[in-house]
ZADRENKOL-780556 format. One line per 4 residues: number of its first residue (from 0); their letters; for each residue y, z, x of C-alpha. Coordinates in steps of 0.001 Angstrom, whole numbers, plus 500000, padded with zeros to 6 digits. Each point is the difference from the previous one (the first is absolute). Layout:
N
NUM> a> Y:Z:X | ... $
END
This chain:
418
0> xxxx> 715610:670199:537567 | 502621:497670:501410 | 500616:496521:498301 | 499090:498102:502928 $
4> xxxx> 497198:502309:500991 | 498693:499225:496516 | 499567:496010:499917 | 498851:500093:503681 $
8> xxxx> 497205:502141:498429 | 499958:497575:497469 | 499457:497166:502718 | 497507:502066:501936 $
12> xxxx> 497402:500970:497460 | 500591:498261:496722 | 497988:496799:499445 | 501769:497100:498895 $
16> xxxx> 498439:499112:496259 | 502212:497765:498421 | 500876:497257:502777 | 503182:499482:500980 $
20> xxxx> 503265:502194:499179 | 497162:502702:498767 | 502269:502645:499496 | 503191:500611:498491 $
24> xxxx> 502279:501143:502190 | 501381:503843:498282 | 497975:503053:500196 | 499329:500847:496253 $
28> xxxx> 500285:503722:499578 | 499998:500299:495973 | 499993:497805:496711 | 501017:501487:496723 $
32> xxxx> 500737:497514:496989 | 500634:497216:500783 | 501340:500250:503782 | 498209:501055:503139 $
36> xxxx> 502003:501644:502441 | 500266:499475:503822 | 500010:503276:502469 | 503062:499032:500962 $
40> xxxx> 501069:500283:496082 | 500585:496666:498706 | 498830:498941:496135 | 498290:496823:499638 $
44> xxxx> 499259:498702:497012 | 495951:499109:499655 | 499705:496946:498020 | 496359:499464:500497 $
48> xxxx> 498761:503695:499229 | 498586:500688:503618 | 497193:497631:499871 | 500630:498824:496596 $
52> xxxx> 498381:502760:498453 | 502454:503152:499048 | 500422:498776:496962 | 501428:503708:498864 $
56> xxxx> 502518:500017:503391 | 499203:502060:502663 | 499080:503894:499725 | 500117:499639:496063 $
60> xxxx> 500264:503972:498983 | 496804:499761:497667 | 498237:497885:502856 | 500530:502638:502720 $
64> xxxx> 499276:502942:497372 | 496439:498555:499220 | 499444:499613:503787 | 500654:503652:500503 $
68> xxxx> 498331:501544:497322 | 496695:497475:500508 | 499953:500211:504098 | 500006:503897:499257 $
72> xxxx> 497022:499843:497305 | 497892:497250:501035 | 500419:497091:502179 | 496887:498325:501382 $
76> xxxx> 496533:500233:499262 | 496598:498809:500628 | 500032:496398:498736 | 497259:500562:497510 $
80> xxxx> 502096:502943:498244 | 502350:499401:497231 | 503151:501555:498461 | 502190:499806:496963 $
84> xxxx> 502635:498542:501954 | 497934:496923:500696 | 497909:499884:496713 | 503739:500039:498256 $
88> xxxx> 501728:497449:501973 | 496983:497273:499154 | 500208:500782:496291 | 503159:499952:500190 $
92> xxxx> 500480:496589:502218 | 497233:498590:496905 | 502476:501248:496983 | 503001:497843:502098 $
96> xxxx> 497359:496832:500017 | 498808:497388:497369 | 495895:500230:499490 | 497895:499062:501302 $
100> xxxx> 502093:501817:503829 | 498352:503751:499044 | 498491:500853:503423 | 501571:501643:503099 $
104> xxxx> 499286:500548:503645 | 503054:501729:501802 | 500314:498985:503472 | 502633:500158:502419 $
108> xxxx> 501694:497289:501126 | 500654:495739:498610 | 497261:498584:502387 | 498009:502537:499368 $
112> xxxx> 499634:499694:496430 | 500139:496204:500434 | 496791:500563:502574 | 498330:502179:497124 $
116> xxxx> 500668:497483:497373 | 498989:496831:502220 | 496528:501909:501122 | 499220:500842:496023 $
120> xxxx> 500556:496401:498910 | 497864:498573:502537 | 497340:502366:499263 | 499792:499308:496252 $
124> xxxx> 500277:496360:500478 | 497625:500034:502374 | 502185:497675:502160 | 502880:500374:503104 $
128> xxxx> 503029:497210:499852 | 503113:500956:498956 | 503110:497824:499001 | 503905:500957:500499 $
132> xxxx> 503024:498744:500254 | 501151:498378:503244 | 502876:502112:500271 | 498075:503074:498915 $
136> xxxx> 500547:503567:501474 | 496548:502479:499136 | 500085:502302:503063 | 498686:500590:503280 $
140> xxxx> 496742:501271:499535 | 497276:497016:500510 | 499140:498621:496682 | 503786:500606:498847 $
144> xxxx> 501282:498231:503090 | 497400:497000:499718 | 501799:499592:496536 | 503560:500159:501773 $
148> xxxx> 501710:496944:500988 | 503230:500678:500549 | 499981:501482:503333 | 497061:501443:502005 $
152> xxxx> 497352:497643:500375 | 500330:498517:503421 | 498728:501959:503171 | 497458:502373:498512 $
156> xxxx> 497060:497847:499783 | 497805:499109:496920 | 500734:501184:496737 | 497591:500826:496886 $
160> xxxx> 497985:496880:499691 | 501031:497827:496495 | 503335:501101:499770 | 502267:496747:498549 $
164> xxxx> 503959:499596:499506 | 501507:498163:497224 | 503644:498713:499642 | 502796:502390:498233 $
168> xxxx> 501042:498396:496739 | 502213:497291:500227 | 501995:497597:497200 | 496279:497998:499361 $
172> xxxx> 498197:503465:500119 | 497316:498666:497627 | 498915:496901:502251 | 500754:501928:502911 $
176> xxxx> 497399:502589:498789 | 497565:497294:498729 | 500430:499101:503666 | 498994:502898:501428 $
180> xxxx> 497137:501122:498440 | 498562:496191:500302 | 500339:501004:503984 | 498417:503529:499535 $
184> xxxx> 497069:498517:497899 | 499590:497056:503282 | 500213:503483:502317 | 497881:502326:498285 $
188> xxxx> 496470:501032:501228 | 499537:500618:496191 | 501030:503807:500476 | 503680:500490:498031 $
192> xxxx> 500324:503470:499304 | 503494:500862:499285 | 503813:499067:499876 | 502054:501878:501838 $
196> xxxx> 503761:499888:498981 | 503475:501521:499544 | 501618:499375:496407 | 503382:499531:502550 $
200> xxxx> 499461:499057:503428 | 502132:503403:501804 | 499456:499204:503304 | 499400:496298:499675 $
204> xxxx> 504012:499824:498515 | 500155:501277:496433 | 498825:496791:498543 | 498884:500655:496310 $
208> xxxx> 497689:497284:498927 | 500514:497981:497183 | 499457:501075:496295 | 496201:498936:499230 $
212> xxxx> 498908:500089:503646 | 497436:503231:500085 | 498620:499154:496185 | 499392:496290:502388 $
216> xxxx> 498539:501978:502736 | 497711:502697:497828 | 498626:496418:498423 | 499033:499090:503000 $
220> xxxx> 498562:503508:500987 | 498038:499729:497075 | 498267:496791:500560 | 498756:500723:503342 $
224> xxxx> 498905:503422:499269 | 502704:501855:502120 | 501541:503133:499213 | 504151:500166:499781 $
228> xxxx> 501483:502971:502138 | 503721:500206:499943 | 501706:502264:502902 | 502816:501733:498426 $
232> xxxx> 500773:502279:503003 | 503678:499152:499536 | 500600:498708:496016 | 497900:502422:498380 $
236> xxxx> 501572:503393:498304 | 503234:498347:498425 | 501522:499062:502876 | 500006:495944:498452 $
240> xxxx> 501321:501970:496752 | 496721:500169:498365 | 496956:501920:501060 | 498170:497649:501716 $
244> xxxx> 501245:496443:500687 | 497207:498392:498860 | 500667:500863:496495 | 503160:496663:500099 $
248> xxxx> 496837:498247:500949 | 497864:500054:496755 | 496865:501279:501746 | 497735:503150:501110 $
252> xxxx> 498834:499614:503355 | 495974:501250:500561 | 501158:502014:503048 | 503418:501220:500438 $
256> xxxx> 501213:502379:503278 | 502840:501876:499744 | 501678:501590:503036 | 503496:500750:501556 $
260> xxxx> 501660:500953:497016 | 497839:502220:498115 | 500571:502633:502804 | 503308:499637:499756 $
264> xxxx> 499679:499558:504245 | 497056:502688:500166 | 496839:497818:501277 | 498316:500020:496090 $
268> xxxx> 498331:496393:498914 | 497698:499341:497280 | 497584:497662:499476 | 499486:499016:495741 $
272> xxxx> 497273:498401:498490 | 497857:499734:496750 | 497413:501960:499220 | 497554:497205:500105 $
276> xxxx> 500678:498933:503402 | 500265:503574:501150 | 496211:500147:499046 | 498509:496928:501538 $
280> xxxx> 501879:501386:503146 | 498298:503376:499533 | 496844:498653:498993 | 500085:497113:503536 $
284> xxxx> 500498:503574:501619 | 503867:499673:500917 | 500780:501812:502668 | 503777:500970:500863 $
288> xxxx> 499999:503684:501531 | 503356:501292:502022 | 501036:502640:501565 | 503158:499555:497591 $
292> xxxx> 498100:499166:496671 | 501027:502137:496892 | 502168:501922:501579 | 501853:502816:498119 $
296> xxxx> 503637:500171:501448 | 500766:496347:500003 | 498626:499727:496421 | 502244:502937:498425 $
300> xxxx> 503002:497848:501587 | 498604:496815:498394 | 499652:502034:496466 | 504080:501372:501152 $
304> xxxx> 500791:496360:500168 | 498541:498991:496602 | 502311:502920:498390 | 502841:498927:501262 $
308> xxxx> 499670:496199:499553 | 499177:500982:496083 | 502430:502436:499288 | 502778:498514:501846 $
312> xxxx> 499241:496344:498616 | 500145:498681:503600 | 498702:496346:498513 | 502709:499501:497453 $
316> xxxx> 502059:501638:503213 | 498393:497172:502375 | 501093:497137:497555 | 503714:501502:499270 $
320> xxxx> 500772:500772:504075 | 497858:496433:500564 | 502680:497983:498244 | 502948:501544:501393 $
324> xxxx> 498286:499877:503336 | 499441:495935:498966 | 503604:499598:498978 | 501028:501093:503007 $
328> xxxx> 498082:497886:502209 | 501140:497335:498056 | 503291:500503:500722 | 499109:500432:503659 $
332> xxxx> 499139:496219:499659 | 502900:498982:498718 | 501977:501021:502325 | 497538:498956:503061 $
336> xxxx> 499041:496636:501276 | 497098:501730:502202 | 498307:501936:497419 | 497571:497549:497852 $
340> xxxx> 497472:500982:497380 | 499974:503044:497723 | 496499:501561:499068 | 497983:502794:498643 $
344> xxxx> 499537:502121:497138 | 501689:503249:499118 | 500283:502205:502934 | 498518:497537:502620 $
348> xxxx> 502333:497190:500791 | 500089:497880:502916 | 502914:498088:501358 | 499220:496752:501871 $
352> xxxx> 502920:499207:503164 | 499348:495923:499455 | 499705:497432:502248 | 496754:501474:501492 $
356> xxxx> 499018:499320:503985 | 501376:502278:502531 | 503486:499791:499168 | 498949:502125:496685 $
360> xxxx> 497634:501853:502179 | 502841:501062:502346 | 502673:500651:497026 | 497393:501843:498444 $
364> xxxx> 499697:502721:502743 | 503352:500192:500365 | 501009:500657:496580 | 497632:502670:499838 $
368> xxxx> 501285:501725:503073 | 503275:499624:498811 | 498679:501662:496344 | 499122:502574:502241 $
372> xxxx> 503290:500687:501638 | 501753:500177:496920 | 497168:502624:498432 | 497383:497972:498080 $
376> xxxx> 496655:500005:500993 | 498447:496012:499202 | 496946:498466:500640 | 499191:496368:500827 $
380> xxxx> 496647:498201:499371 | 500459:496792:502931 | 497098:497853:499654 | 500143:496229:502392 $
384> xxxx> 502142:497525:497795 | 501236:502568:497706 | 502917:501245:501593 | 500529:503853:499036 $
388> xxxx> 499440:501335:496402 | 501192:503482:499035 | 497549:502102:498456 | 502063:502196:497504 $
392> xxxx> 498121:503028:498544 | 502428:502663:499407 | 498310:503716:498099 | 499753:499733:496613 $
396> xxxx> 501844:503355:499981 | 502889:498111:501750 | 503764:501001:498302 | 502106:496531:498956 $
400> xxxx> 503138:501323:502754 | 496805:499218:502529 | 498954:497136:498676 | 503463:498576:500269 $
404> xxxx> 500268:501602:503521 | 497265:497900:502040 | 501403:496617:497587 | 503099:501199:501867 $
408> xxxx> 498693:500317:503066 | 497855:497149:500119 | 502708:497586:498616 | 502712:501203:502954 $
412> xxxx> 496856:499514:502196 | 499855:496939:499336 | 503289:498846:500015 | 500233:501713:503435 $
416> xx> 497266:498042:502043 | 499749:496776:498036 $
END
């Protein structure tokens, strides 16, 4: 098919899902590694692991094995069937979690699993509002997008009833969060079921909340009766360069979904729980049957991904890569009147262009088009009166030459539009 033939079929009969500038502008033909290649045979560089989830690069050789053995053996079945490859991966997922986290329902996708988790805490609480973070991203599925302030809300109608926002940490976090829970409590019907949160904000910025914040916000879980569910679609599996990011964070959350990276970027997500809350959820009847629940094939790549991240050390990995990725942004700064705060935790940084407004907005886009030209593949979270901040999540299987290539990149970016 011609080139041009090609995007006027794209303009024809794709729909539009991501507002404007929806699609990058190369025809991807292959990844391997760390690059994805264009049909007309140019490398770029992926520095946010497709959708920030190939956290083992693209067509890792163990990754595509499993996927050919397991789609030849057993892919799909009834939802009420089970097989080793799904029994595994949740004992498995439990051995890689603190206790009381020893209960798993494998799911497909982040909203999904954040759906599943919401629906089980409002059953066993017996209530239906949910709190998040204003700058929160949970999906696009109904109860995850009611939780999902970011972008999204306006032009679809009402929402889940009781959903509430409260403020992103800032310097006076602890009156701030006083603050917000004193508004919640004036709000409330009396129903608070759950807390809905990131342990760092992706899509909100990479904003890491203070030390002492979620031990703060459990407390306060805890004395209204609500459950704490942390999304960890993007953090969890050593990409922050420990398992889960939660553990900086001193505490276990009741509920935690998992997503993204355990498949490695096959549609896998888990949903982890204790065993007591598993059984006032069975016992309140909780109902979550898919068409995509317990699958096999998905699961044997989720039990792939667990091998490698373990033999290959992939968190010590995160944390060694994460500091020369964070030197190097550093440096960027330096050098860089237009590039402002620093942020993140191992192998998810973000870089903030300062200044904010549209001017930031506008230098934003074109740095990243400019990343592009050159061979680097960025991402940029732009959020009204936060200019543009990168979201840096290279693969965890990433070589140091690469790392250094998109700081390369990036920095003559930069200096080339600024």
């Amino acid at each position: 098919m011609a080139t041009d033939t090609f995007w006027s079929d794209v303009d024809r009969h794709l729909v539009r899902y991501a507002g404007p500038g929806s699609f990058t502008g190369e025809i991807i033909d292959r990844a391997e590694g760390s690059f994805v290649f264009t049909e007309d045979g140019r490398r770029i560089l992926d520095f946010t692991s497709g959708q920030m989830s190939a956290i083992l690069g693209h067509a890792h050789p163990e990754i595509v094995e499993t996927v050919r053995k397991q789609a030849a053996k057993l892919d799909h079945l009834f939802s009420g069937m089970l097989s080793r490859p799904v029994v595994d991966l949740a004992r498995r997922l439990a051995e890689t979690l603190p206790a009381p986290l020893e209960k798993a329902l494998l799911l497909t996708t982040g909203a999904e699993s954040n759906e599943a988790a919401l629906r089980m805490a409002k059953l066993v609480t017996g209530k239906h509002e949910i709190v998040s973070f204003a700058r929160s991203w949970h999906g696009m599925t109904q109860a995850a997008a009611s939780a999902t302030y970011s972008a999204g809300r306006k032009g679809y109608g009402p929402g889940a009833p009781g959903n509430f926002a409260i403020p992103v940490p800032g310097a006076d976090w602890e009156h701030q969060l006083d603050l917000a829970f004193d508004l919640i409590d004036a709000q409330s019907v009396g129903s608070l079921a759950a807390c809905l949160v990131e342990p760092i904000l992706s899509s909100g910025g990479i904003l890491v909340p203070p030390p002492g914040y979620f031990q703060a916000l459990q407390r306060k879980c805890r004395e209204r009766g609500m459950l704490l569910i942390l999304d960890e679609a993007q953090t969890g599996l050593c990409r922050t360069g420990t398992w889960y990011a939660f553990e900086h964070d001193g505490v276990v959350p009741d509920i935690l979904t998992v997503s993204k990276t355990l498949g490695a970027g096959l549609p896998l997500a888990a949903v982890l729980t204790s065993a007591e809350i598993e059984q006032e959820a069975h016992e309140r009847g909780y109902l979550f049957f898919t068409t995509h629940v317990s699958d096999p094939l998905p699961a044997a790549v989720g039990n792939t991904v667990l091998d490698v991240l373990i033999r290959d050390r992939l968190d010590e990995r995160a944390r060694d890569l994460g500091t020369r990725l964070r030197t190097g942004l550093d440096e960027i700064a330096t050098r860089h009147e237009a590039v402002g705060e620093i942020r993140g935790r191992g192998l998810l940084a973000g870089l903030e262009l300062s200044g904010g407004g549209p001017d930031a907005d506008k230098l934003g886009a074109r740095v990243t088009q400019r990343c592009l030209e050159l061979g680097l593949h960025m991402n940029i979270v732009q959020l009204p009166g936060m200019g543009g901040v990168f979201r840096i999540a290279p693969p965890l299987t990433a070589a140091e030459s690469e790392i250094d290539l998109g700081l390369s990149i990036l920095d003559e970016a930069i200096g080339d539009v600024s």
